[in-house]
PAMAR-828456 format. One line per 2 residues: number of its first residue (from 0); their letters; for each residue x, y, z of C-alpha. Coordinates in Angstrom, 3 decimals, m for minus. Layout:
BEGIN
NUM	A	X:Y:Z; ... $
This chain:
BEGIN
0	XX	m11.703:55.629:36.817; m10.325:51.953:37.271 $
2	XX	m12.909:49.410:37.008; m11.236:45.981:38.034 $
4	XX	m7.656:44.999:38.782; m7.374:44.390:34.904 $
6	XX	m9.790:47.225:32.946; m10.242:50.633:32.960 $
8	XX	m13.119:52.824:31.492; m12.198:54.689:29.028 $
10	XX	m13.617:58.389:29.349; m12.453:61.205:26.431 $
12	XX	m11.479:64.362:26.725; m14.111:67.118:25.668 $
14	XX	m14.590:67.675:21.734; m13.483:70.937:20.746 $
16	XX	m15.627:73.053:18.407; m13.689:72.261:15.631 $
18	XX	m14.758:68.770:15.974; m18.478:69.476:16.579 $
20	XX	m18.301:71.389:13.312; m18.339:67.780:11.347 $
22	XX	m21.128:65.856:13.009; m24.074:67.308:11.088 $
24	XX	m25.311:66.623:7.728; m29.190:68.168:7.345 $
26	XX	m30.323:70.659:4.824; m33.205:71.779:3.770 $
28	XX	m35.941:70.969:0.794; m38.595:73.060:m1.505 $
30	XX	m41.447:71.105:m0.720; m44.189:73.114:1.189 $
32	XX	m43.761:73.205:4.872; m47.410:72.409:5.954 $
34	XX	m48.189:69.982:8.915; m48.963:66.542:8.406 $
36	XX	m51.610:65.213:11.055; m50.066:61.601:10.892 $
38	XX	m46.830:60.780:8.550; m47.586:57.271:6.523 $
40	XX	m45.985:56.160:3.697; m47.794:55.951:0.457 $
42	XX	m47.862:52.135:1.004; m50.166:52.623:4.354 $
44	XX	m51.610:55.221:2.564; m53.016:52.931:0.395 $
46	XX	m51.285:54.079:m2.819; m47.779:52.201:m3.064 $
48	XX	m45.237:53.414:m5.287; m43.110:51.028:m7.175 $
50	XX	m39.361:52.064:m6.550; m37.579:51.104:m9.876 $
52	XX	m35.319:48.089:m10.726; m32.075:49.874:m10.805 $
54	XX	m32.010:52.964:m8.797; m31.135:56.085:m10.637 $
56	XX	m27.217:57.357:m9.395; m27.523:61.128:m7.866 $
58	XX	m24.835:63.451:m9.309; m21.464:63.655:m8.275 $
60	XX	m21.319:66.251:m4.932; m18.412:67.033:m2.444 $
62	XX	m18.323:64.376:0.046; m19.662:66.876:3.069 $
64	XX	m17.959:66.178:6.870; m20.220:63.533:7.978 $
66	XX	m17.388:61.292:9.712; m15.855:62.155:13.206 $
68	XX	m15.079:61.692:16.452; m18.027:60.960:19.262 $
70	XX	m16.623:61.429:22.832; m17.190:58.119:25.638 $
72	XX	m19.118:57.980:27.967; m21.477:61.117:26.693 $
74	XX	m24.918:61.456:25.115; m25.814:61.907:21.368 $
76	XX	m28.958:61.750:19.378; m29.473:59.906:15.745 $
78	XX	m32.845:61.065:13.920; m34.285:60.058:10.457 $
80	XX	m36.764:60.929:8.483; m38.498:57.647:6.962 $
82	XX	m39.877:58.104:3.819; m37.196:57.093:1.937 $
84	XX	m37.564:57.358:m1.708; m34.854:56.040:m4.407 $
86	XX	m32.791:58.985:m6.051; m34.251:59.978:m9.244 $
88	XX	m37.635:58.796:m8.616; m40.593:61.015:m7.534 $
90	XX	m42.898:59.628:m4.438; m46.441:59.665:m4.092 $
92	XX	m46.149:61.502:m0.719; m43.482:63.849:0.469 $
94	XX	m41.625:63.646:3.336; m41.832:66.302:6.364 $
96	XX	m38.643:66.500:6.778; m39.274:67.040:10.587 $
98	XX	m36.795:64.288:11.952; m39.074:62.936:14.357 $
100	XX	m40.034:59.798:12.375; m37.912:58.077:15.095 $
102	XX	m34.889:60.003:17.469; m33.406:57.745:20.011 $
104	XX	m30.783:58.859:22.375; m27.070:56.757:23.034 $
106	XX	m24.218:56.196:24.781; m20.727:54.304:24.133 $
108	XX	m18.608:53.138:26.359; m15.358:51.421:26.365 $
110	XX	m13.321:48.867:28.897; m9.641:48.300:28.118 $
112	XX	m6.877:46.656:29.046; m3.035:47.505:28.620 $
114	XX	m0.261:44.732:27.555; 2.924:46.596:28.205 $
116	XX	2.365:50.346:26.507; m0.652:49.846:24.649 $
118	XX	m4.240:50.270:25.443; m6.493:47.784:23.774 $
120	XX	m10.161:47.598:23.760; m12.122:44.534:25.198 $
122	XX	m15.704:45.724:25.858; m17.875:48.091:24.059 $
124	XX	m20.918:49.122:25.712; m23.966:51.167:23.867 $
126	XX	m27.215:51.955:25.082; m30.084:53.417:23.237 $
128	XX	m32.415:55.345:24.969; m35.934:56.434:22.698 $
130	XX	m37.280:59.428:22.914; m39.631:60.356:19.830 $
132	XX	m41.937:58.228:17.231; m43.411:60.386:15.213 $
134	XX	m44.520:58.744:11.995; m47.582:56.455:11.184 $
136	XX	m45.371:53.861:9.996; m43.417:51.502:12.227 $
138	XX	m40.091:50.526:12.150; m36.835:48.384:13.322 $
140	XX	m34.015:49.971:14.363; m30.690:47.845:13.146 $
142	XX	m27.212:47.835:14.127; m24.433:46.643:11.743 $
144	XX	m21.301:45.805:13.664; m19.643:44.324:10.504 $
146	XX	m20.562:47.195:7.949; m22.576:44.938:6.226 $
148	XX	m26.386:45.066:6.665; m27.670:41.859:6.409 $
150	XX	m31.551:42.504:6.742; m32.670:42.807:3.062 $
152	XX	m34.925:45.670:1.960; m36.510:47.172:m1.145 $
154	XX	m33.783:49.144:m2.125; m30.323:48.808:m3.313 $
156	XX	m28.989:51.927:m2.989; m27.139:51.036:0.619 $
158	XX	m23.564:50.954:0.530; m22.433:47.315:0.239 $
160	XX	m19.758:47.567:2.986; m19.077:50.486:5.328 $
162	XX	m16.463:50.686:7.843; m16.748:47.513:10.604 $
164	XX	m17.000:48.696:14.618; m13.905:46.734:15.601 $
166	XX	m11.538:43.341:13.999; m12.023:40.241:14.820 $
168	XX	m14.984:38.724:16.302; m16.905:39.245:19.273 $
170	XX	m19.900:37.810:21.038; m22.833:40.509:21.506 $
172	XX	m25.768:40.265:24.005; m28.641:42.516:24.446 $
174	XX	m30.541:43.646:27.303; m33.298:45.585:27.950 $
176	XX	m34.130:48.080:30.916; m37.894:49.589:31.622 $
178	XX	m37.967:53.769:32.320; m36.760:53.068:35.763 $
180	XX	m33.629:51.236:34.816; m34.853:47.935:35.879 $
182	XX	m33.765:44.485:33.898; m36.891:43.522:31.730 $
184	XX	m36.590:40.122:30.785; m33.513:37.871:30.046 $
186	XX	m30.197:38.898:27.643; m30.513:37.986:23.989 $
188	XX	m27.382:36.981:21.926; m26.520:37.825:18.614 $
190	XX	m24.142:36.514:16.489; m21.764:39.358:15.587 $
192	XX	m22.040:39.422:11.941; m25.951:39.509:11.745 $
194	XX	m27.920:42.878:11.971; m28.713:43.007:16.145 $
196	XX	m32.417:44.154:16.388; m32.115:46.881:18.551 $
198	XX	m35.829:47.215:18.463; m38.533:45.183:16.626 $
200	XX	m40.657:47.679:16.819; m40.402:51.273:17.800 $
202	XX	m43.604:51.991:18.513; m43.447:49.153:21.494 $
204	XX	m40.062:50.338:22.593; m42.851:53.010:24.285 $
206	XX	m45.237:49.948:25.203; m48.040:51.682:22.475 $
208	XX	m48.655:49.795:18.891; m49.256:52.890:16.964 $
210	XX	m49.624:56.934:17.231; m47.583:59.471:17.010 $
212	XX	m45.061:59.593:20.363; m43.774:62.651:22.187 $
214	XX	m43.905:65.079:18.841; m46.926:66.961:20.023 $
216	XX	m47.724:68.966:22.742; m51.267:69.239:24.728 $
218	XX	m53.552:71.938:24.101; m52.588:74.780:26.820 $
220	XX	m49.209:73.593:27.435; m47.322:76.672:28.845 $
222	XX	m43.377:74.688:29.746; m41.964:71.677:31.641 $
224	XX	m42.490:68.140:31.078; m45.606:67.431:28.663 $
226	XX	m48.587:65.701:30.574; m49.160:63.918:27.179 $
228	XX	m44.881:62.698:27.630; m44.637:58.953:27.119 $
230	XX	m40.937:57.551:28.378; m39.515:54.639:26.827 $
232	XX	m40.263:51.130:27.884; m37.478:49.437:26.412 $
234	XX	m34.515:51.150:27.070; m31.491:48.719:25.153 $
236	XX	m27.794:47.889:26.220; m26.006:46.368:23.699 $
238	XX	m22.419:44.366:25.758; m19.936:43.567:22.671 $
240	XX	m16.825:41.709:24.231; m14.375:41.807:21.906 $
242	XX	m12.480:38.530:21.336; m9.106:39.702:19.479 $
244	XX	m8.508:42.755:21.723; m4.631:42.820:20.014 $
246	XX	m7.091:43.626:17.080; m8.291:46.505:18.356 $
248	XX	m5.806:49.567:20.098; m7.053:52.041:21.750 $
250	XX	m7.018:55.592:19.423; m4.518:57.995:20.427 $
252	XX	m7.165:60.645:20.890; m9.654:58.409:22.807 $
254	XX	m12.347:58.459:20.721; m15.107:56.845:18.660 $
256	XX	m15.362:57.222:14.606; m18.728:57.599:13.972 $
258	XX	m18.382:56.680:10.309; m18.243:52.855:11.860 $
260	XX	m21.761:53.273:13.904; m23.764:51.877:11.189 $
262	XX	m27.358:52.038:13.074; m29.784:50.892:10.245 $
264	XX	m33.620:52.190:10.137; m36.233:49.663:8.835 $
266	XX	m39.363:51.209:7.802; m41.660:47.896:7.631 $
268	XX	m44.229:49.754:5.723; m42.343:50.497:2.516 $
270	XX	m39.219:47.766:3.614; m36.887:50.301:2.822 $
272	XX	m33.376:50.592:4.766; m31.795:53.735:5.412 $
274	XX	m28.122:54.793:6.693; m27.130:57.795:8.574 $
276	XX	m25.192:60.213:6.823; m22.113:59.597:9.032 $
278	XX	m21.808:56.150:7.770; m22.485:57.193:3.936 $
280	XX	m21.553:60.823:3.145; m24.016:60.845:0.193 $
282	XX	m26.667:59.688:1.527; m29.039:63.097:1.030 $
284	XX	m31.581:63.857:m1.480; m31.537:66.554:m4.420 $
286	XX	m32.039:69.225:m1.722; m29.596:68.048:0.777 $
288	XX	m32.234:66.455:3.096; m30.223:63.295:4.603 $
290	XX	m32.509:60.353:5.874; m30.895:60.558:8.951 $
292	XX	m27.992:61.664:10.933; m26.079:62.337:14.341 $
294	XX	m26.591:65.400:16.614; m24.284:65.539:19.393 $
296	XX	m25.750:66.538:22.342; m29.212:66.064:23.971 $
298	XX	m31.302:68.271:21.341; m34.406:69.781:21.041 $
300	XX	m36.311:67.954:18.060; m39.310:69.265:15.830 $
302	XX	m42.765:69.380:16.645; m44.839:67.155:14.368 $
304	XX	m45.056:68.315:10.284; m42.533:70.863:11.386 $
306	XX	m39.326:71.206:9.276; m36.335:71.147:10.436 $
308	XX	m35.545:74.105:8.817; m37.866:76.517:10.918 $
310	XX	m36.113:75.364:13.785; m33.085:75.808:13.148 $
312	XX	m32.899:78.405:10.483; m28.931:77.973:9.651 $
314	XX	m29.855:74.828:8.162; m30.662:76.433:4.638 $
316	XX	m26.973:77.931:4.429; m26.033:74.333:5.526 $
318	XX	m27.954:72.872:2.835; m26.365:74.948:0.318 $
320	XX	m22.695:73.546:1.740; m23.785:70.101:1.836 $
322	XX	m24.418:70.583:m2.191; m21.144:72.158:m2.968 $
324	XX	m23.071:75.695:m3.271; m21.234:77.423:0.161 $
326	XX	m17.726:75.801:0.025; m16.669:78.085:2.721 $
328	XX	m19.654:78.373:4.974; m19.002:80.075:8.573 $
330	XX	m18.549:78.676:11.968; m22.082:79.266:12.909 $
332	XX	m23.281:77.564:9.936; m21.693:74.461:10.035 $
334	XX	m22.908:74.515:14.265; m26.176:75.243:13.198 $
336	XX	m28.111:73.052:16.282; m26.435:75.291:18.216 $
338	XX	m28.799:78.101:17.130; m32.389:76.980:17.345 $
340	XX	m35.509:79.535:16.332; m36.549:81.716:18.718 $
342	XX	m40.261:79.950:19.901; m42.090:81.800:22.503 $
344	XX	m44.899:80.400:22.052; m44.356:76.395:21.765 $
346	XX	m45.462:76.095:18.126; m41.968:74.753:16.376 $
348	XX	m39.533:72.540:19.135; m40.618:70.271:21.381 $
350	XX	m39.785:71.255:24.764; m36.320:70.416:26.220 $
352	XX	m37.368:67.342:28.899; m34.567:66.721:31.364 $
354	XX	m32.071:63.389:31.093; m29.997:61.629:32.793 $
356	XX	m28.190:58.394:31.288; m29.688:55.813:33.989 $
358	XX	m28.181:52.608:32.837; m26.773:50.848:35.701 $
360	XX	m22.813:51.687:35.357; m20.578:49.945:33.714 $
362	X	m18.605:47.481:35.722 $
């Protein structure tokens, strides 16, 4: 699709299945499955726990599949779980493991422009589009073009460096869009080695302060859209023109490497930082519970104190790869959000709601 006399968007072929297979690193934990009426950390709970000095190393696993390819120009989903705790340490409350604590939706795009054979990439386009909050805490969500997180937090266990988005330099602005795709507000720059604030707050990207946010479902709800659904109010593009596009060919397969879409979340409760799996492969707990991670499509998520787990029941088997205990785990296994629980009755995912990427186009 040509875009101007000079660029052209950049739209990827369709992943095969044997790409799928690596973007999902989840597993599953011991701790009782019960609900939880409103998530907090022990710090809003009122009982803080003091993370130690020098965080305690996890044992050596196999590095799991965490980094590949995300197709242009099509949606994903990135979920966490936010009560981070330091390995080796025990916390005062457990997490839920339901990966609703905060799921936002994106898109990448790409403009290029070719200098005799080569493709090289100018632009790079992503928009965030939030769909769930459920956690009492609140949070910021981060993006790290560099690979270096610059926002400091509690604990040290980050990875220093990660891979960077592109070379060079680049100037960044962000804009933000209400739930009907109109401009709210004027562009914000960024320099592009600083942490961009996606969101200061995720509870306002919704235009609420506090409260649990599209993880529950109204008493008698039979299907469709949820009376008690809240869309997003702050709806985020983030423009990165790249200023060294020689820098930065286009890959021969058209795609983007996930392990360099280091999207940070902040819990300001317990000021603890925490990566997505795809950025660093260990980044899972004694049970293979990752803080957060990709899911490439437009997923169902868990209802509230729901885990994961009972949703998707192949995650346990997935678990078990993800610790080096199934080193040769089936097809099905490693696909396993392509298998949710059977749930007549609406008591485990929330319902699918329909979407559309409405971002004005990229021009």
């Amino acid at each position: 699709m040509q875009v101007s006399a000079r660029y052209t968007l950049v739209i990827s072929a369709t992943i095969a299945i044997t790409t799928l297979v690596v973007f999902n690193n989840c597993g599953q934990v011991k701790f009782n499955s019960a609900s939880t009426a409103n998530e907090q950390s022990p710090a809003a709970q009122g009982n803080p726990s003091t993370p130690p000095t020098t965080p305690v190393t996890p044992p050596t696993t196999p590095t799991p599949p965490t980094s590949t390819q995300l197709q242009l120009s099509t949606i994903n989903a990135v979920a966490w779980e936010d009560l981070y705790y330091p390995p080796g340490t025990t916390p005062s409350v457990y997490p839920d493991y339901d990966y609703n604590d905060f799921l936002t939706e994106f898109e990448i795009q790409e403009k290029t422009e070719t200098i005799g054979t080569q493709q090289y990439i100018t632009d790079i386009y992503i928009d965030f589009y939030p769909r769930a909050v459920g956690a009492g805490d609140d949070h910021q969500l981060l993006l790290s073009l560099t690979g270096q997180v610059t926002t400091a937090a509690a604990n040290s266990s980050l990875l220093p460096t990660t891979a960077p988005m592109f070379s060079g330099s680049a100037q960044v602005t962000l804009t933000y869009y209400d739930a009907n795709g109109n401009v709210t507000g004027q562009p914000t720059s960024f320099p592009y080695n600083q942490d961009i604030v996606v969101y200061q707050s995720t509870h306002e990207a919704f235009g609420v302060q506090s409260g649990l946010i599209d993880t529950r479902l109204p008493s008698g709800y039979t299907s469709g859209v949820p009376s008690n659904y809240i869309y997003a109010q702050q709806n985020a593009r983030i423009h990165i023109t790249l200023e060294d596009p020689e820098m930065n060919p286009v890959p021969t397969n058209g795609l983007f490497d996930s392990s360099k879409f280091r999207v940070v979340l902040h819990n300001l409760a317990t000021n603890y930082n925490e990566d997505i799996i795809n950025v660093d492969p260990q980044n899972f707990d004694m049970n293979g519970y990752p803080w957060g991670f990709i899911i490439p499509t437009d997923w169902q998520w868990m209802q509230e104190g729901v885990k994961i787990d009972n949703g998707y029941p192949l995650l346990s088997q997935y678990r078990q790869y993800l610790l080096g205990q199934n080193p040769n785990p089936a097809a099905n296994v490693l696909n396993w959000f392509n298998y949710p629980a059977q749930d007549p009755n609406n008591k485990i995912l929330y319902p699918k709601i329909p979407f559309q990427p409405f971002l004005p186009p990229v021009q």
